[in-house]
C-alpha positions in Angstrom: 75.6 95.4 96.1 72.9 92.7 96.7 72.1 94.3 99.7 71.1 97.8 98.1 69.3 95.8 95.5 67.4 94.1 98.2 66.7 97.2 99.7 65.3 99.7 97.1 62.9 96.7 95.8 61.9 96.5 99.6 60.9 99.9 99.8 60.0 100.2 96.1 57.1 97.3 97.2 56.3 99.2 100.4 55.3 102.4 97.9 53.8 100.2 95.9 51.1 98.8 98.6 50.9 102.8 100.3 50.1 104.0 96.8 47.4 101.6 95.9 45.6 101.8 99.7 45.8 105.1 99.2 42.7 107.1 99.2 42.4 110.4 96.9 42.3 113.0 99.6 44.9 111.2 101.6 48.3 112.5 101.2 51.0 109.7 100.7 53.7 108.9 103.0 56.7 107.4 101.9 58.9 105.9 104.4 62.8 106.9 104.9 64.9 104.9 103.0 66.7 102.2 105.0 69.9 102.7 106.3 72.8 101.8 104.7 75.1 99.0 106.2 78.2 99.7 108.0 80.1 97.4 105.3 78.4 98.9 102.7 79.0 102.5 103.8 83.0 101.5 103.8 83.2 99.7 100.8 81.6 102.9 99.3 84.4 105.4 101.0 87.4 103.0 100.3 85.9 103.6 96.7 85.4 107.2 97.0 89.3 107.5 97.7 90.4 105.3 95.1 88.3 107.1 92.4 90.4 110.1 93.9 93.6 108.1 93.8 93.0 107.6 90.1 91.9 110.9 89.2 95.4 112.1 90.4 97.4 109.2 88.2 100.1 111.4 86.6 100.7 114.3 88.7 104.0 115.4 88.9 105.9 114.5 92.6 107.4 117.4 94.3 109.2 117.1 97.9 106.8 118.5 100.7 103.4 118.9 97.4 100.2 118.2 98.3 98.0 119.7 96.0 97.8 118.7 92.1 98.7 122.3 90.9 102.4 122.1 92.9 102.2 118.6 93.2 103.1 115.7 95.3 105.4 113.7 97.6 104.1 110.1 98.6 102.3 111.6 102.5 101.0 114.6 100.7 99.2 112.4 97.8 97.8 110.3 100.4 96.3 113.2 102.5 94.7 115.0 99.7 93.3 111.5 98.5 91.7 111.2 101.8 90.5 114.6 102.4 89.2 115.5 99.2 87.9 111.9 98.3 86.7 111.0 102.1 86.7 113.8 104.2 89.3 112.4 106.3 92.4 114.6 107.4 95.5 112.5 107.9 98.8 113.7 108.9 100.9 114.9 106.0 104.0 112.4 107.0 104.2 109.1 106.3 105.6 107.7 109.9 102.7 109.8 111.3 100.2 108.1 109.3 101.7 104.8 110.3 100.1 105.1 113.4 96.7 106.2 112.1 93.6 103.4 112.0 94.5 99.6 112.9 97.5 97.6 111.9 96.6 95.0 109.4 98.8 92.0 107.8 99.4 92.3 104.0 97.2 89.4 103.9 94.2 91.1 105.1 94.7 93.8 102.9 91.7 95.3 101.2 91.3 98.5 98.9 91.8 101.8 100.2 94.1 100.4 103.0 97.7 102.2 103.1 100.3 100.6 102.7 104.2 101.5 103.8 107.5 100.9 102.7 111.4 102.0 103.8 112.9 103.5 100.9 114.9 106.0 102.6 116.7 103.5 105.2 114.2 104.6 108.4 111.1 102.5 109.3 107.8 103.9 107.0 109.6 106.7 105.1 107.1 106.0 102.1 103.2 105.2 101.7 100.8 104.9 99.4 97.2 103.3 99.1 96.2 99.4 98.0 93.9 99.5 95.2 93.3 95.8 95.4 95.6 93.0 93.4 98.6 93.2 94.6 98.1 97.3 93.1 99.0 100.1 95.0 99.1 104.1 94.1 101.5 106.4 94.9 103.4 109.3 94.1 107.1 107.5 93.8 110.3 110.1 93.8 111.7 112.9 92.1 111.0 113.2 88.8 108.7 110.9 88.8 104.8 111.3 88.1 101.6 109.6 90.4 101.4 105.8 89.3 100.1 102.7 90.3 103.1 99.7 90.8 102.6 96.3 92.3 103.7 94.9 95.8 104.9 91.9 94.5 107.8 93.9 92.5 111.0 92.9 94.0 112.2 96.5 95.1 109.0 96.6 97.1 108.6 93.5 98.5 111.8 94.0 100.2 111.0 97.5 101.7 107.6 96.3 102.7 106.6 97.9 106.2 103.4 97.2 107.1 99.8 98.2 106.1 97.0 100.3 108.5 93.7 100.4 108.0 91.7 103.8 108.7 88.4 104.1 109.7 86.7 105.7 106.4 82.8 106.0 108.3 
């Protein structure tokens, strides 16, 4: 955030000084902004799919759902997140996504990360996304509703799998 803040008065300086050299008949240029950072550029898609995430918090699961009219099972929640939040089209099956972006430690885990879990007694059977805090979003089971839960629970600290970070840029 100090960054942007750096940049814009930058370039609000730089219009300053073209303004006031300026002559009347002389049109004035304004320079393009400056690029945006590679980190800041993630940080602000990891965001984008979390404000998704949330915006979803409550929608009813449904085996096989991926939209918030008919629903949502745990792969379809997390490809409509990143699709309509990002722009990014993941698979809609959990052990498919496993092997999307770059395997990361839960220690290294950062907001918008996904994060896997064996519920159903196979290897990555469930996913949902790390909001930061121990939090992560999901849509849970049957009969259950979108909701945010904490890895540090004891039911999913044992079916912990593994985390994978995908390339939001």
């Amino acid at each position: 955030m100090q960054g942007i803040l750096i940049r814009l008065a930058k370039f609000f300086l730089l219009a300053c000084l073209l303004c006031s050299q300026a002559r009347a008949d002389e049109p004035i240029v304004v320079p393009p902004p400056l690029p945006v950072s590679f980190v800041d550029r993630a940080t602000a898609t990891a965001q984008d799919a979390i404000d998704q995430a949330m915006d979803l918090l409550g929608i009813r699961y449904r085996r096989g759902g991926s939209s918030p009219e008919a629903g949502f099972d745990c792969s379809g929640f997390v490809s409509h997140v990143f699709r309509e939040g990002v722009g990014l089209v993941l698979p809609h099956s959990s052990k498919e996504m496993s092997k999307s972006g770059q395997e990361i430690s839960r220690d290294e885990l950062r907001p918008g990360d996904l994060v896997f879990f064996n519920t159903m007694r196979r290897a990555f059977s469930h996913v949902g996304i790390y909001l930061g805090d121990n939090q992560f979003v999901h849509a849970p089971r049957s009969g259950g509703r979108v909701r945010i839960e904490d890895l540090r629970d004891g039911y999913w600290i044992k079916r912990f799998n593994g985390a994978r970070r995908v390339n939001l840029d």
